[in-house]
C-alpha positions in Angstrom: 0.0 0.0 0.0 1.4 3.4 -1.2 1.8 6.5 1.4 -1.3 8.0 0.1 -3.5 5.2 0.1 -2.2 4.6 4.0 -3.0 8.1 5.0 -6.3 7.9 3.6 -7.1 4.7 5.3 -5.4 6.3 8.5 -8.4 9.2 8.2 -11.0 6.7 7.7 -13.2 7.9 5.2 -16.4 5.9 5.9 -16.4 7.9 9.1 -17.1 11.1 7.3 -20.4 11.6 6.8 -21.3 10.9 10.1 -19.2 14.4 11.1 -21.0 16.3 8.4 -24.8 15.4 9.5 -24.6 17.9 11.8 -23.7 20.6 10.3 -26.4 19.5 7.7 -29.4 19.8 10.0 -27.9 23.0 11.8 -28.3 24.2 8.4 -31.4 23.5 7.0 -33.3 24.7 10.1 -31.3 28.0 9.4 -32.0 28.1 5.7 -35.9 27.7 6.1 -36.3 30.5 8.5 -34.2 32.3 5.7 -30.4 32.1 7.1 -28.1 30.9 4.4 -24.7 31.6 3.3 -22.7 29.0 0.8 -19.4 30.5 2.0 -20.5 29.8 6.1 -21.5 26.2 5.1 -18.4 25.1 3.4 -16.2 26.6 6.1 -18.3 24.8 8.3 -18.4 21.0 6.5 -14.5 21.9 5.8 -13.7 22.6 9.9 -15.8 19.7 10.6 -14.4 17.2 8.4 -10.8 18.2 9.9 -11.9 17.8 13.0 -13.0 14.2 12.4 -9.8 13.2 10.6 -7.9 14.9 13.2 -9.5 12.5 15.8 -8.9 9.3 13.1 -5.2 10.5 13.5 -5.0 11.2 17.1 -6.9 7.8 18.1 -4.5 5.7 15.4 -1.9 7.5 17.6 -3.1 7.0 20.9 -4.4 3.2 21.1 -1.5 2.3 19.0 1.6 3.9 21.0 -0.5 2.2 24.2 -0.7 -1.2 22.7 -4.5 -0.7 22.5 -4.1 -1.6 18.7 -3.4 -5.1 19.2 -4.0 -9.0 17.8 -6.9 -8.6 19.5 -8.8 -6.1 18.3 -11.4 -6.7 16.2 -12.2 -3.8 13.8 -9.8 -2.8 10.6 -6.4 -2.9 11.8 -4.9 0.8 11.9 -2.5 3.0 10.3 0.8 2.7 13.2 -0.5 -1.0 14.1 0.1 -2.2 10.6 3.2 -0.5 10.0 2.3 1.9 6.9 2.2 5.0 9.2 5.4 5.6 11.5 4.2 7.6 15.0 6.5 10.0 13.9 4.9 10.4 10.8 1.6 10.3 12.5 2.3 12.9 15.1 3.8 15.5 11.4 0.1 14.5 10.4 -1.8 15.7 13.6 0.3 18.5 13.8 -0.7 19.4 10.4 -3.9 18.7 10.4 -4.3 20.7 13.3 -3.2 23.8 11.6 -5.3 23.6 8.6 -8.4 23.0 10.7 -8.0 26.0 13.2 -6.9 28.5 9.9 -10.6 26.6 8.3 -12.1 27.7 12.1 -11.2 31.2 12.3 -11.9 32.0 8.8 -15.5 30.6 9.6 -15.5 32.5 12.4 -14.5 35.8 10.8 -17.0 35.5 7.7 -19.7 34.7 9.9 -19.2 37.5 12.4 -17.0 39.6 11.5 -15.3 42.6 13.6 -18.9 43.6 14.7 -19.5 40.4 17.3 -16.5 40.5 18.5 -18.1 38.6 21.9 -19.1 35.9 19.3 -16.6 35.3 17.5 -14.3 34.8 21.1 -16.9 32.2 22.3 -16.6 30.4 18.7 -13.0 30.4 18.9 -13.2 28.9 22.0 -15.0 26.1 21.1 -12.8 25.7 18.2 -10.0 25.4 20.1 -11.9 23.0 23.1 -13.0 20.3 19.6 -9.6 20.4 18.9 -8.1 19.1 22.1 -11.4 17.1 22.4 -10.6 15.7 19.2 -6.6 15.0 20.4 -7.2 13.6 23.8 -9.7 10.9 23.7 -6.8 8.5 23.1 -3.4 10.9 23.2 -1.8 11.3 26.7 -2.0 10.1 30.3 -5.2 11.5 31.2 -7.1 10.4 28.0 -10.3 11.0 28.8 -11.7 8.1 26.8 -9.5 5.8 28.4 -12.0 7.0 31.9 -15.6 6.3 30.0 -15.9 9.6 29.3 -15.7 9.7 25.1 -19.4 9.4 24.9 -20.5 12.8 26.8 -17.9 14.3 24.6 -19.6 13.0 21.2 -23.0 14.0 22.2 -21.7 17.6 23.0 -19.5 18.4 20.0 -21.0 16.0 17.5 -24.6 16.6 18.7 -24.8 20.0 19.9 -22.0 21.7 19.0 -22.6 20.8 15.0 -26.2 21.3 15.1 -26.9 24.0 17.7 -23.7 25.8 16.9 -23.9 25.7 13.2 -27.9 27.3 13.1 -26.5 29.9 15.7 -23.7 31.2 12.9 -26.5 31.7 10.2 -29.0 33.2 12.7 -27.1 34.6 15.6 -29.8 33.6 17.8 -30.7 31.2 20.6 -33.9 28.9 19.4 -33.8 26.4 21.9 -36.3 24.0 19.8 -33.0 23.4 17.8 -31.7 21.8 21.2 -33.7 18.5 20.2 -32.7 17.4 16.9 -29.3 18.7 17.9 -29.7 16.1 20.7 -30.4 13.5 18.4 -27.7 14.2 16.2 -25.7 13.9 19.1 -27.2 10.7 20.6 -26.9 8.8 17.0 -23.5 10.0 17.2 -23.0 8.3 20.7 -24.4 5.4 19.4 -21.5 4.7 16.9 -19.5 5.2 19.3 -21.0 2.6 21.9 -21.2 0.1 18.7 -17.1 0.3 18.6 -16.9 0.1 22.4 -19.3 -3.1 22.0 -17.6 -3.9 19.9 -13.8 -4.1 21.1 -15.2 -4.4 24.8 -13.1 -7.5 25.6 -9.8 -6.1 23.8 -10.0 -2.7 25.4 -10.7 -3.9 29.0 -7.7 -6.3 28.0 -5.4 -3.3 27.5 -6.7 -0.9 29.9 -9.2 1.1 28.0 -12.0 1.4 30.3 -14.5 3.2 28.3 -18.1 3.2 29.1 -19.0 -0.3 27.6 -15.9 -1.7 29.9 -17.6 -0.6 32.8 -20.7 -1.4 32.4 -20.9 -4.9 30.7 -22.3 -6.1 27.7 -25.9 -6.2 28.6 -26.9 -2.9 30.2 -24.5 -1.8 26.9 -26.9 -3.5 25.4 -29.7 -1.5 27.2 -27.8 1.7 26.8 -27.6 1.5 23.3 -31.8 1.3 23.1 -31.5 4.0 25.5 -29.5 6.1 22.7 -31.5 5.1 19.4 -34.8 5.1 20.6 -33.6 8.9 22.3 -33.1 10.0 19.3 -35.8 8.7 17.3 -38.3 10.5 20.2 -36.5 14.1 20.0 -36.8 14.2 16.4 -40.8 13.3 17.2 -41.0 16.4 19.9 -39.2 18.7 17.3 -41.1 17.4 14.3 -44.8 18.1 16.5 -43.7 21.4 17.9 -42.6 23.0 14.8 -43.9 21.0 11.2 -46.5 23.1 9.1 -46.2 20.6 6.3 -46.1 17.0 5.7 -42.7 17.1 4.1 -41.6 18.2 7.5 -42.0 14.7 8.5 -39.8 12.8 6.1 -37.2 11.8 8.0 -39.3 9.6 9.6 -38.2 7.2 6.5 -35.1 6.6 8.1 -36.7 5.1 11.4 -37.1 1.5 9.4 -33.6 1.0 8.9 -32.9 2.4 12.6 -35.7 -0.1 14.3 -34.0 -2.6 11.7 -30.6 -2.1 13.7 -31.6 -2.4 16.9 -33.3 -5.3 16.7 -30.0 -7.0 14.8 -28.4 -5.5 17.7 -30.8 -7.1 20.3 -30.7 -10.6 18.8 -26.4 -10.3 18.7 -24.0 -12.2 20.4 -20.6 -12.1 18.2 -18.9 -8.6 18.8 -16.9 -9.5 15.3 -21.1 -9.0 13.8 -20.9 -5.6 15.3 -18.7 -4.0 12.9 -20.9 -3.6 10.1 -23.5 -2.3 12.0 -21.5 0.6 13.1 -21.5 1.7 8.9 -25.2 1.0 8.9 -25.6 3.3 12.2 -23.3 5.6 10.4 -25.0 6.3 6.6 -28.3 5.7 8.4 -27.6 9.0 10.7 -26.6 10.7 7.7 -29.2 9.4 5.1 -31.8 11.0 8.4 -30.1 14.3 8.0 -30.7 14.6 4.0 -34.2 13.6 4.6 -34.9 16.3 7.3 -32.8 19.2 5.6 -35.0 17.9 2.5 -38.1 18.1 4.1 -37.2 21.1 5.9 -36.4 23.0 2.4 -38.8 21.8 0.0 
């Protein structure tokens, strides 16, 4: 395998569109109350997408100078674990990637602000700044926070309402707090990848010291939790839907609740973790595929 080819498998691609749904739905919601500018929304989709390879490259980093990346993992085998990615070379790529993300950030932050909200555009920065060490330290460090069971508050926050609330707010500049629930369910699909991997490498990890949530709390209530997280989702889309649809159109995404009842009941009836590993795709283009749907109903 050639150096490209390694460092596009080493930013895993098929987790892309799962960063971007996000943004999509934050979006939408802004562009049918009449919010919408092309140059805020690919700023936006280009921070995002940085961000998520920057935490492909910080988590190939992290489990694999800590040995989590091992024989007995199950998912893909990884950039530094294989050999095609030196952790030199890996930590050049963070580094970079780093950069070109925060220059993405604040030029997002200055078109969609300006000079004129200064307060803002501080606040943005910020959280620019707090989704980049986010994105760094799930796996990198000492104190790697998802090493402590923590990685799934920080998903829902920055991949839930970070993306969703956060990009509506830099079309609108305002606080509508009905946003708050398909932002939640962004965020809680988002978790549910997430708790799929965990599932799914639950014996390897608590094998190598990774005690994420999963780890601590056994396969069945992960099990349970991961109903808890779907079925979350499904019922804050519901709320928003009832609260604010004036057509019927506003209720399409509704079409992608088959494939997610479809899911859990795989899930539910599953007893090899290896079986696990597509389903985290499915999760994935499902979450996505229910973002389309609702920016599409939302717009039509």
């Amino acid at each position: 395998m050639g150096k490209v080819s390694s460092w596009l498998n080493a930013a895993r691609l098929r987790t892309l569109p799962l960063s971007i749904s996000g943004i999509i739905v934050g979006t939408t919601i802004a562009a049918q109350e009449g919010y919408f500018n092309i140059v805020i929304f690919s700023l936006a989709l280009g921070t995002t997408l940085g961000l998520q390879i920057l935490s492909n490259f910080a988590n190939d980093y992290g489990d694999g100078v800590k040995g989590t990346d091992n024989d007995d993992r199950i998912g893909p085998a990884r950039a530094i674990q294989s050999g095609l990615i030196t952790t030199k070379e890996m930590k050049q790529g963070i580094i970079a990637t780093t950069v070109i993300t925060l220059f993405l950030a604040v030029l997002l932050i200055y078109t969609a602000f300006g000079s004129e909200n200064f307060l803002f555009a501080v606040i943005f920065f910020l959280l620019g700044i707090g989704a980049v060490a986010a994105a760094i330290k799930y796996t990198v460090g000492n104190n790697a926070y998802g090493y402590r069971g923590m990685g799934d508050i920080f998903v829902f926050l920055f991949f839930g309402l970070v993306a969703v609330f956060g990009s509506y707010f830099l079309y609108a500049m305002a606080l509508e707090w009905t946003v708050l629930l398909p932002a939640s369910s962004i965020g809680l699909l988002s978790t549910g990848v997430l708790n799929l991997n965990n599932m799914r490498d639950r014996l390897s990890d608590e094998k190598a010291g990774k005690n994420t949530l999963v780890v601590k709390m056994g396969a069945g209530n992960a099990k349970n939790y991961h109903y808890f997280l779907i079925l979350g989702a499904v019922l804050c889309l519901v709320l928003y839907a009832i609260l604010t649809a004036k057509e019927w159109n506003d209720f399409l995404f509704v079409i992608a609740f088959v494939p997610l009842f479809l899911h859990l009941a795989r899930v539910g009836k599953n007893e090899s973790p290896m079986l696990l590993d597509p389903e985290l795709k499915i999760l994935a283009l499902t979450t996505f595929f229910l973002s389309l749907l609702l920016g599409l109903g939302l717009i039509i």
